[in-house]
C-alpha positions as CSV (number, residue, x, y, z in Angstrom):
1,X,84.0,36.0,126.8
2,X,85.5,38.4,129.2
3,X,86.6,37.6,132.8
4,X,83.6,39.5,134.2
5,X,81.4,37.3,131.7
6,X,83.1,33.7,132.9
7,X,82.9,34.8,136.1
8,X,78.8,35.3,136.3
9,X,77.9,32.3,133.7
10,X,79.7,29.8,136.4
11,X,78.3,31.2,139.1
12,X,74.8,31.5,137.6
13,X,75.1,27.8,136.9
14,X,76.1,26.8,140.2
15,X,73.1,28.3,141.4
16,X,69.6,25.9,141.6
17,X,66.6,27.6,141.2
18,X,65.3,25.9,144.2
19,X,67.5,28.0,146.3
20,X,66.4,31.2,145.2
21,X,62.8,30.5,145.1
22,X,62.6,30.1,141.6
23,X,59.4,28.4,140.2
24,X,60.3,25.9,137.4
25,X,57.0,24.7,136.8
26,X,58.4,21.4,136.4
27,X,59.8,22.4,133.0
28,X,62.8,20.8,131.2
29,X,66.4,22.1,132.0
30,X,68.7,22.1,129.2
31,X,71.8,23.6,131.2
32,X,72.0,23.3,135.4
33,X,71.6,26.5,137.1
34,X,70.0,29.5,136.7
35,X,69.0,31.0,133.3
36,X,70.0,34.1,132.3
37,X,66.3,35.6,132.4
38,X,66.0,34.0,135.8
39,X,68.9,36.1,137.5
40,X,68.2,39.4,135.8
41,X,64.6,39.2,136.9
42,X,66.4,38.4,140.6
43,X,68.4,41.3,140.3
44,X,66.1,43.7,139.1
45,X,67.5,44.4,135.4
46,X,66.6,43.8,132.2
47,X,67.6,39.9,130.0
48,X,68.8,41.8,127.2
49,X,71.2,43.7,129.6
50,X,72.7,40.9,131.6
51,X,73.4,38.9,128.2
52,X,75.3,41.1,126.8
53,X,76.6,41.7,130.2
54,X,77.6,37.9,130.3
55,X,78.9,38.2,127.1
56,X,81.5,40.8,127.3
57,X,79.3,43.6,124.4
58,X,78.7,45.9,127.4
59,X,81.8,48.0,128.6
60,X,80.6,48.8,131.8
61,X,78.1,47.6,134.5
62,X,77.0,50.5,137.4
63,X,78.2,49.4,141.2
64,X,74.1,49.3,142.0
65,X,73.7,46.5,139.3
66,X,77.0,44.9,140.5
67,X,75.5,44.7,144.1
68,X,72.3,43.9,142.2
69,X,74.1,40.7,140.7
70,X,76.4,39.7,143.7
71,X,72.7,39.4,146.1
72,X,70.9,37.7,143.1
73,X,73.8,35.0,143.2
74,X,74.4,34.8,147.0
75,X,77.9,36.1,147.0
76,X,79.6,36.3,150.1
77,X,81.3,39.7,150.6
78,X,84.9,38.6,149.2
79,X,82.9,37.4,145.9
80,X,81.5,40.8,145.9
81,X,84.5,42.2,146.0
82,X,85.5,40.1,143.2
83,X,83.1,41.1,141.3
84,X,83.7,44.7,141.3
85,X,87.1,44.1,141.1
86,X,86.0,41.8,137.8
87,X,83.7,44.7,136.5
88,X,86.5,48.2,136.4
89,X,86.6,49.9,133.1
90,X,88.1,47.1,129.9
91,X,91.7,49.0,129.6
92,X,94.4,47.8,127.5
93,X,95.7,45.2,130.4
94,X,99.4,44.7,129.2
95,X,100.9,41.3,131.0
96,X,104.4,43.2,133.0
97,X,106.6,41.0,135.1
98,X,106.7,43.1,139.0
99,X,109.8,43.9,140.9
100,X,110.3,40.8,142.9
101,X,108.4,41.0,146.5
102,X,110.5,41.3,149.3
103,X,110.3,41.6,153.0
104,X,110.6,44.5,154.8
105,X,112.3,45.1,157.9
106,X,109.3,45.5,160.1
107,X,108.2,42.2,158.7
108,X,111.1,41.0,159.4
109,X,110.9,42.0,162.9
110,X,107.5,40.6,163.1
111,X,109.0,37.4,162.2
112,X,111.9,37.5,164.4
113,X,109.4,37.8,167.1
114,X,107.1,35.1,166.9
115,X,110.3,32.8,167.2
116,X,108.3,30.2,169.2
117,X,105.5,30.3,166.7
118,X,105.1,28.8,163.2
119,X,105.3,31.6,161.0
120,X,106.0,32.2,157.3
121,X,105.7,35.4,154.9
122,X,104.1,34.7,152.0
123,X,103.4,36.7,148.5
124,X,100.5,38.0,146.9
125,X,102.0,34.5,144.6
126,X,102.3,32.3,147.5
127,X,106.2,32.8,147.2
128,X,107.8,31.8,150.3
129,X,110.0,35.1,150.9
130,X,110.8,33.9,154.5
131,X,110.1,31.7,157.4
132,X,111.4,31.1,160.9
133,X,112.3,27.7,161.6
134,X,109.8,26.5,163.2
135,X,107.4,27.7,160.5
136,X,109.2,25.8,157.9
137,X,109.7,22.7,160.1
138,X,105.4,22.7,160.5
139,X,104.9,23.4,156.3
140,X,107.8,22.4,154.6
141,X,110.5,20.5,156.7
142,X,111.4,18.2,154.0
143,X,112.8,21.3,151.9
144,X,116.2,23.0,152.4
145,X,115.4,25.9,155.3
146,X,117.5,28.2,153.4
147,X,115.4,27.6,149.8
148,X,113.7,31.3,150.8
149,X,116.8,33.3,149.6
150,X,117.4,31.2,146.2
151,X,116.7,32.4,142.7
152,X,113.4,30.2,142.6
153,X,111.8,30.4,145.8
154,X,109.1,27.8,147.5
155,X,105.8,28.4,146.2
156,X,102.9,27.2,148.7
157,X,100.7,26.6,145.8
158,X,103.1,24.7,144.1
159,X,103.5,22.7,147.0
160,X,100.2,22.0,147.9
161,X,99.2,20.7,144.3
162,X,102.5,19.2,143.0
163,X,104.2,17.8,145.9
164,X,103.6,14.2,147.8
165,X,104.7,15.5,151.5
166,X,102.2,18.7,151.3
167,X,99.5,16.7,150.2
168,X,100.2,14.2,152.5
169,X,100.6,16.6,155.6
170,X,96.6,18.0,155.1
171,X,93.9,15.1,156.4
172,X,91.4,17.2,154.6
173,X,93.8,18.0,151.1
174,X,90.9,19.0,149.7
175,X,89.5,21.9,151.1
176,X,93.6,23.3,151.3
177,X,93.8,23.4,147.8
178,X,90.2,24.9,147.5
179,X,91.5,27.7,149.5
180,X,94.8,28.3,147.7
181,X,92.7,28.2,144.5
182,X,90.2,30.3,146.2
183,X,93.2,33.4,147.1
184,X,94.5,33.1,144.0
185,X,91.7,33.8,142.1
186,X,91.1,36.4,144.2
187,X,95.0,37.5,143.4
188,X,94.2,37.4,139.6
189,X,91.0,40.3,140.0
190,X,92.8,42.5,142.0
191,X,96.6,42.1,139.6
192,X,95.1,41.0,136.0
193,X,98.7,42.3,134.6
194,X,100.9,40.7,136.9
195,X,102.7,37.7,134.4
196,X,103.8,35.8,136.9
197,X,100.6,35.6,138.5
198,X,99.2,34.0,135.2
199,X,102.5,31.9,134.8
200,X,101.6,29.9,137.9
201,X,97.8,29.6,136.9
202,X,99.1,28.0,133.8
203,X,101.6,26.2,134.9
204,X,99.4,24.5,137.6
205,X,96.6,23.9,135.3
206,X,98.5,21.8,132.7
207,X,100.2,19.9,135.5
208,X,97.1,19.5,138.4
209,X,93.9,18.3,136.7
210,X,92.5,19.0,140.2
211,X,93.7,22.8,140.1
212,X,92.3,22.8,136.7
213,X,88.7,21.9,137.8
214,X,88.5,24.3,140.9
215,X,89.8,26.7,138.9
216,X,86.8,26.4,136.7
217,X,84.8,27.2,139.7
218,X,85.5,30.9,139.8
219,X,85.7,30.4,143.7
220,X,87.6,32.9,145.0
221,X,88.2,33.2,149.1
222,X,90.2,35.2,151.5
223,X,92.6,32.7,153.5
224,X,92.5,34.8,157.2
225,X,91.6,31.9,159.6
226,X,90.9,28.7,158.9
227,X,91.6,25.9,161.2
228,X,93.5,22.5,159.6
229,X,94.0,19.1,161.1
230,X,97.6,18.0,159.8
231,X,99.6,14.7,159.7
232,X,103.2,15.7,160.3
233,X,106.0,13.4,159.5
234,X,107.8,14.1,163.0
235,X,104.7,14.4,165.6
236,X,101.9,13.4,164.1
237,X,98.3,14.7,163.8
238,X,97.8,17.8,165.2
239,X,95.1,20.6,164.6
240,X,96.3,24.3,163.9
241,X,94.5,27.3,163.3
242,X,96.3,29.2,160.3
243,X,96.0,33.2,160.8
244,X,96.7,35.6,158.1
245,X,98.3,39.0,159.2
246,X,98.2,41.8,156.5
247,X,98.7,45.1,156.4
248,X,96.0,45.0,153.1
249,X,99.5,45.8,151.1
250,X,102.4,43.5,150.3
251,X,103.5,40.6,151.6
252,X,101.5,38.9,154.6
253,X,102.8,36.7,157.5
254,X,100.7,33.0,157.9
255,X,100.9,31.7,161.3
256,X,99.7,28.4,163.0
257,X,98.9,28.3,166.5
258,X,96.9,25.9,168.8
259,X,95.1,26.1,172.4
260,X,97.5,26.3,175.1
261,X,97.5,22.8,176.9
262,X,95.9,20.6,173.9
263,X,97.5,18.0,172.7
264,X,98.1,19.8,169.6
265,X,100.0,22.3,171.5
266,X,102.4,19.8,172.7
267,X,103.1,18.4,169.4
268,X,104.6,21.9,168.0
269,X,106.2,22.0,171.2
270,X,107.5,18.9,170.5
271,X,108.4,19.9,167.0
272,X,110.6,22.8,168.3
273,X,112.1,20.5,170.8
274,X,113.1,18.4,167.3
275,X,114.2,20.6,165.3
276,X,118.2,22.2,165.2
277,X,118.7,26.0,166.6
278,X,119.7,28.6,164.7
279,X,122.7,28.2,163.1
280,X,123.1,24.2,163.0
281,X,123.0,23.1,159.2
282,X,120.1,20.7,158.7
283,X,119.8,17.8,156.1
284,X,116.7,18.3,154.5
285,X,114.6,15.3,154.0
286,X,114.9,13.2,150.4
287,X,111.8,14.1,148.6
């Protein structure tokens, strides 16, 4: 089975027939979901086509049958995307291990400037290549502020599946991780040879039966806004919006704001009130 093929049997089968207007006739399921015949009659091609489709014997698929596919199984537009993505040429994909990411001095400059902001600079991995204090006071105060420039960096992933204070710091855990799983997935299609990339899937599906089961979704999503309500150790619940800024290449900078005036705008003022200045060592907090 090909990634292309896993990626249309789970969504087919996440599908009801109900919700495409499908007329079962009462009959007897044996699977959940759509069968094959069912979608390729939806999207307009033949069953013999879409099964071997599915099952990895054809080599290529046309972008009018992908967009065919991606409206027969409601996919939102990054799904299509996906899905394309999924669907290039089958070239010999050799795993290679990238120049480490870094950040550039614009970045850099960005980051520098939202001082009063929460702000980190993430990888196309979820590395943590940097963070201004009071971004790693909001995300990950209990970790060493200057972890970002060692040899094994904070991985937000990591953190939100294999570590107590992430999970506790999200009220709704759940639909965090769905999202991290979501972007990575979405990572894999666009970098299917980065080794590190499939490192970290591995590694988090032997050690997080949770990642391991939405990872079997095949949900992929871009993280750009989404709003959070969070239960921080030193101010308590508060509600941020988290915005992705990209460039569409490299590294990206998250940050978290909240209405000026609301309550949740005092507590990260309160947070920077808390937190040492630049240049006062910290003692990070015993995990």
């Amino acid at each position: 089975m090909t990634r292309l093929g896993d990626f249309l049997r789970t969504r087919r089968s996440q599908l009801r027939p109900e919700d495409v207007g499908v007329q079962t006739y009462d009959d007897r399921r044996r699977v959940p979901g759509l069968r094959r015949d069912e979608l390729a009659r939806l999207a307009g091609v033949s069953s013999s086509y879409y099964t071997r489709l599915e099952q990895g014997h054809s080599s290529s698929a046309s972008p009018e049958v992908l967009d065919a596919l991606a409206t027969a199984l409601q996919l939102d537009d990054a799904e299509r995307r996906h899905l394309h993505a999924l669907a290039k040429p089958a070239r010999q994909v050799t795993p290679r291990r990238p120049a480490p990411e870094h950040v550039s001095e614009p970045t850099a400059q960005l980051l520098d400037a939202l001082a009063d902001v929460p702000a980190i600079v993430l990888g196309r991995r979820s590395d943590v290549l940097a963070w201004n204090r009071l971004g790693h006071a909001l995300f990950a105060g209990h970790l060493d502020f200057t972890a970002v420039r060692q040899a094994r960096r904070p991985n937000m992933a990591r953190l939100v599946f294999l570590d107590p204070h992430t999970r506790e710091l999200y009220a709704d855990w759940t639909g965090k991780a769905r999202a991290v799983v979501g972007n990575l997935r979405l990572m894999t299609g666009q970098h299917p040879d980065d080794a590190h990339l499939h490192e970290l899937v591995g590694e988090l599906s032997a050690k997080s039966d949770e990642f391991a089961s939405m990872w079997a979704d095949h949900r992929v999503k871009v993280c750009d806004t989404a709003g959070y309500e969070m239960r921080h150790p030193l101010v308590g619940s508060l509600t941020v919006v988290q915005q992705t800024l990209s460039n569409g290449t490299g590294p990206h900078v998250v940050v978290a704001t909240a209405p000026a005036g609301s309550p949740s705008h005092t507590a990260l003022s309160l947070l920077a009130q808390a937190i040492p200045p630049a240049g006062v060592s910290a003692t990070p907090a015993r995990r």
